[in-house]
N, C-alpha and C positions, 0 to 999 in steps of 0.2 A: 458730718456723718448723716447720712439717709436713713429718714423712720424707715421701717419697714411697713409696704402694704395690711392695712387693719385686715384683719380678716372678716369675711363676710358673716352678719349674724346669723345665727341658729333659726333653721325655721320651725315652727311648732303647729302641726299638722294634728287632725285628728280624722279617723275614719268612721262615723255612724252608722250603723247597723239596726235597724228595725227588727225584734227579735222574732220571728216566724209570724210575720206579718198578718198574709191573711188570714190565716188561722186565727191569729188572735184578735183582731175585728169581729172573725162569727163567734169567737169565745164574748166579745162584750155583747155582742147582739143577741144571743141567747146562750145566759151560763151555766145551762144544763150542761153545754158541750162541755165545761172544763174539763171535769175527770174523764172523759173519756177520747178513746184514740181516733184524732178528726182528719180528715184528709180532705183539701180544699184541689177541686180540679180533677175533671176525670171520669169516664160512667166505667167501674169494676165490672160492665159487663159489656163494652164496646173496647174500643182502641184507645182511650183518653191517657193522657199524662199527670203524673201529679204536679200541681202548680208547687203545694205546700203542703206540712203535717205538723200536727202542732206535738209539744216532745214528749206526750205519751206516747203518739204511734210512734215518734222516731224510736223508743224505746226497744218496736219493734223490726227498726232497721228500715223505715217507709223514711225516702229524703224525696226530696224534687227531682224531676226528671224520670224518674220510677214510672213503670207503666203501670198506670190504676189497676190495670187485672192482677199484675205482682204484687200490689199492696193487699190487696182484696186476698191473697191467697198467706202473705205473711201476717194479716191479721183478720183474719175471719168481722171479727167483731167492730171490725174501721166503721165510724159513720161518715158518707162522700158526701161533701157538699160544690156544687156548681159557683164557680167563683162572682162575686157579684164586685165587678169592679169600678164602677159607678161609686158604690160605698167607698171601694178603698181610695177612690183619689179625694172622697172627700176629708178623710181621716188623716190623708197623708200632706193636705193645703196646709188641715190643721196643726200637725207634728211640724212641717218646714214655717210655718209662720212663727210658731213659738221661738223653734230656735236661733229663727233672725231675730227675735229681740232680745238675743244674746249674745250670736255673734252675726257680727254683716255681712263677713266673705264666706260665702257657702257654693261650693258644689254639687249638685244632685246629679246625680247616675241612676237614678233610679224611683222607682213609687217607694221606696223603704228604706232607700241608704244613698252615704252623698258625705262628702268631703266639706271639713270645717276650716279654717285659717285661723285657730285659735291664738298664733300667735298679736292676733288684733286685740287681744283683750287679756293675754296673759304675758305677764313678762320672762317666766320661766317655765319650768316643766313640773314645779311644785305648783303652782299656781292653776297652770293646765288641768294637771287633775282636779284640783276643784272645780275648777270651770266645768270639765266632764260630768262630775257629779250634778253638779247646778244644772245641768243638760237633762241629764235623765230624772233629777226631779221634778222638775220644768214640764216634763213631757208625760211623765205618768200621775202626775197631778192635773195637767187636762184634759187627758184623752183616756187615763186608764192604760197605755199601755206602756213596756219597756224596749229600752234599746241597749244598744251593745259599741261600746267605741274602745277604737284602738288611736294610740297618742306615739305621734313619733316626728322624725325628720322630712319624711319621706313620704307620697304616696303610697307605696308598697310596703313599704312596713307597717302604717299605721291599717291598710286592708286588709293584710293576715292578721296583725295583731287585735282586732275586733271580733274574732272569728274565735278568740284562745278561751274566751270567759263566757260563755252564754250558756242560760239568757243573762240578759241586766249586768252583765262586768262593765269592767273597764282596765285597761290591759297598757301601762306606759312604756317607751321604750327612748329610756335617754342615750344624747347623743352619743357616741363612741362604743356604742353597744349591740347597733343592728343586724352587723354580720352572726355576733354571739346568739344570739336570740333567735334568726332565722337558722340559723347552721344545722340544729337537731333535726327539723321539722322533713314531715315528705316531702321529696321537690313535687309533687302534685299540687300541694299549696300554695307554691306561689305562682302569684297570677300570670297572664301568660302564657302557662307551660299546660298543654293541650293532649288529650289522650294519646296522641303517636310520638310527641317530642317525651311525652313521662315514658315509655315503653322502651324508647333509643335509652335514653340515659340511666333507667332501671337494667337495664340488660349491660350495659356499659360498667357499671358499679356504681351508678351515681344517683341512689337512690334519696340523699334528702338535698334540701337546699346549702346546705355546708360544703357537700362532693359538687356541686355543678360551679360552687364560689371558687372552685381551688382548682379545677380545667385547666388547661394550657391551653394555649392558641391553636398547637394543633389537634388534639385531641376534641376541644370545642367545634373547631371548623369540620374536621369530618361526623360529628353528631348532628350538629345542628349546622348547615351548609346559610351562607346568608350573614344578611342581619341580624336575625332574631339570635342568635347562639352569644354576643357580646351583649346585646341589650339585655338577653333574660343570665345570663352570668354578671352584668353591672346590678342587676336589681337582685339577685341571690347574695350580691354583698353590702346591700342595702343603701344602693345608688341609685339612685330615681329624680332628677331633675324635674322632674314635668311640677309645673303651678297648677293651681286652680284654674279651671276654665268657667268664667264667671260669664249668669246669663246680663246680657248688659240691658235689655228692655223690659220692664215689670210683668209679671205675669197676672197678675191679680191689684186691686184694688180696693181695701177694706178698712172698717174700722168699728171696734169695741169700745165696751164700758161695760164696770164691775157696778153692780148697786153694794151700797153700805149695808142693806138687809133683805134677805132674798124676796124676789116681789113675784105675783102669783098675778095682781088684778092687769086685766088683759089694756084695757086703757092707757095705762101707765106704761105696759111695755111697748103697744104701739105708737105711744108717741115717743118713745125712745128709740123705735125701731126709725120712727121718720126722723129723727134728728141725725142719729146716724146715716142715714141716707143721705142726710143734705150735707154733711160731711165728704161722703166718698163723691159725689156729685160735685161739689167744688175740686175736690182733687183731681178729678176724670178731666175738667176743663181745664183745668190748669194744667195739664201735661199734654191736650188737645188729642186728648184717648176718651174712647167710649164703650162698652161690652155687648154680651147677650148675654154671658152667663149670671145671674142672681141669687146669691146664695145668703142664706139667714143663717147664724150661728147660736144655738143654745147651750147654755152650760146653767148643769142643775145644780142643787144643794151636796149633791154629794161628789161633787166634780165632773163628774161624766157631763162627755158633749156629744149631742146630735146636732147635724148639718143638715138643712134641706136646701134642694138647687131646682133649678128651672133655668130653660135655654129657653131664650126670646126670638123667634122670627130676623128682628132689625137689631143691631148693635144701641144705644141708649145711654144718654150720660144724665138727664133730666131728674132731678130730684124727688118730682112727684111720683112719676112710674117707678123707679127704683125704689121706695118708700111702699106706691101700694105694692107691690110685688112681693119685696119683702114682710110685709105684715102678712098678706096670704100662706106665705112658708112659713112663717112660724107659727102660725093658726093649726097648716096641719103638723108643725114638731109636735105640738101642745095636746092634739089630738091622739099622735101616735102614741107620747109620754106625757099623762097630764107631771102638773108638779110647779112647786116656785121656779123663779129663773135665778141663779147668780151673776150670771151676764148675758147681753145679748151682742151681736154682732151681724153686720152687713158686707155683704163683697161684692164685686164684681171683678168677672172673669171675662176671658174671652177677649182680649182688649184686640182694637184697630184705630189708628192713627188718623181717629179722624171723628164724627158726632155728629148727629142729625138734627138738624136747624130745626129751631122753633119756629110757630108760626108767625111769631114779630119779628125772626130774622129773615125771613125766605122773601 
């Protein structure tokens, strides 16, 4: 008698969600803005778009994409700020660096959200969620801000289900339950389905993700002509094949250290700052990569981290220059926020496959 084929295991996906991103950068950069309705992107008196709003103005029905002068008229009282995204990618190194030292396979889509492979570190879906949580404490214990994840089988369920709890949820969807879960929801929600395909199928009667799961062939075929009408009904039943698409060359190169007690004298962190350096400088040759980008990491006594960067002319892997460089950036963190340090940190960015010979190699 023939075993039967095992079945394949369960994957255990999660979808991370940065919770109103830039908004909440200019909420840590100046916290006057909290209480009030902030709109990031957009001159309310030109043409602009809103990038983002943080969820007082959503309060007011202000989302992204909204034309800044709509915002300006649903909320009189909005304050618009010009988006500064320099800051956010450095906020956002630091959010995806955390979470690789928790899980390895990560997908990014984006400056604020990106795909986890939690099944690398959790054996079940009980488990997962804790790993979730360990995520978002992880992550608001260095940066101050929250995220939002959805836990599922699937790409597509774990994207909407991220989307169900915010801000700061976390939202699981064990296996055998996807189609249940999506079936209520507007078929607007799930990915995919684009303001003329939501119009056909709202006009059709198939206004959530449950009516488009339960289509027949033909019915499907003349709505959505194509492709897209089977792929976006396999993922309305919460069938999503697709992996991770993982970046396979490092993006950055860095490396920290905690002091045992927060240290203030400037000596002491620059020579931490250079030992660090000689660190990431060993690493950079050993992969036979080199950068331009230089970034110093501070994190103070109360958690909070500021990042300063500098872009170099020539790519550099040389310990020294990396070293004074980094001590200059954190001269001016220090300046912009005096304060002790509880860690410091060195990176390099920018990487190319390749490093400028010293003068006893040329």
């Amino acid at each position: 008698m023939s075993r039967p084929f095992p079945e394949p295991p369960t994957r255990i996906l999660a979808h991370l969600d940065l919770d109103a991103f830039f908004a909440a950068v200019e909420e840590l950069e100046s916290p006057e803005l909290r209480e009030k309705p902030l709109v990031v992107g957009g001159d309310p008196h030109g043409r602009g778009v809103v990038s983002t709003a943080n969820y007082v103005a959503r309060r007011f029905g202000i989302h992204s994409a909204m034309s800044a002068a709509e915002a300006l008229r649903r909320c009189p009282q909005a304050v618009f700020v010009r988006p500064r995204h320099a800051l956010y990618r450095q906020y956002s190194r630091v959010v995806w660096d955390v979470v690789a030292e928790i899980v390895p396979r990560i997908e990014r889509t984006g400056i604020d959200e990106g795909y986890l492979d939690l099944g690398t570190v959790a054996a079940d879906f009980t488990r997962a969620r804790a790993v979730a949580s360990a995520i978002q404490t992880a992550v608001r214990a260095t940066t101050s801000l929250t995220c939002s994840l959805g836990v599922g089988t699937s790409k597509v369920v774990c994207k909407v289900a991220s989307d169900r709890r915010k801000p700061g949820g976390i939202t699981v969807v064990p296996p055998g339950t996807e189609a249940r879960f999506l079936a209520p929801l507007a078929v607007r929600l799930l990915p995919g389905v684009g303001p003329r395909a939501e119009e056909r199928l709202r006009t059709a009667g198939a206004g959530t993700i449950g009516a488009l799961a339960a289509l027949g062939d033909a019915d499907l075929k003349a709505l959505l002509p194509g492709s897209l009408g089977p792929l976006l009904r396999d993922r309305a039943r919460g069938i999503d094949p697709r992996d991770l698409e993982l970046e396979l060359e490092p993006v950055s190169v860095s490396s920290e250290d905690t002091f045992e007690r927060d240290v203030s004298d400037r000596a002491i962190l620059h020579g931490e700052v250079r030992r660090l350096a000689s660190h990431v400088s060993e690493r950079l040759r050993h992969s036979g990569l080199s950068g331009r980008t230089i970034t110093t990491k501070l994190r103070y006594a109360d958690f909070s981290i500021r990042t300063r960067s500098t872009t170099l002319p020539a790519a550099v892997d040389e310990a020294d220059i990396i070293g004074e460089v980094a001590c200059s950036l954190l001269d001016r963190g220090l300046q912009d926020r005096p304060g002790a340090l509880r860690l410091v940190g060195v990176g390099v960015s920018g990487l190319s496959p390749f490093r400028q010979l010293t003068l006893e190699e040329a």
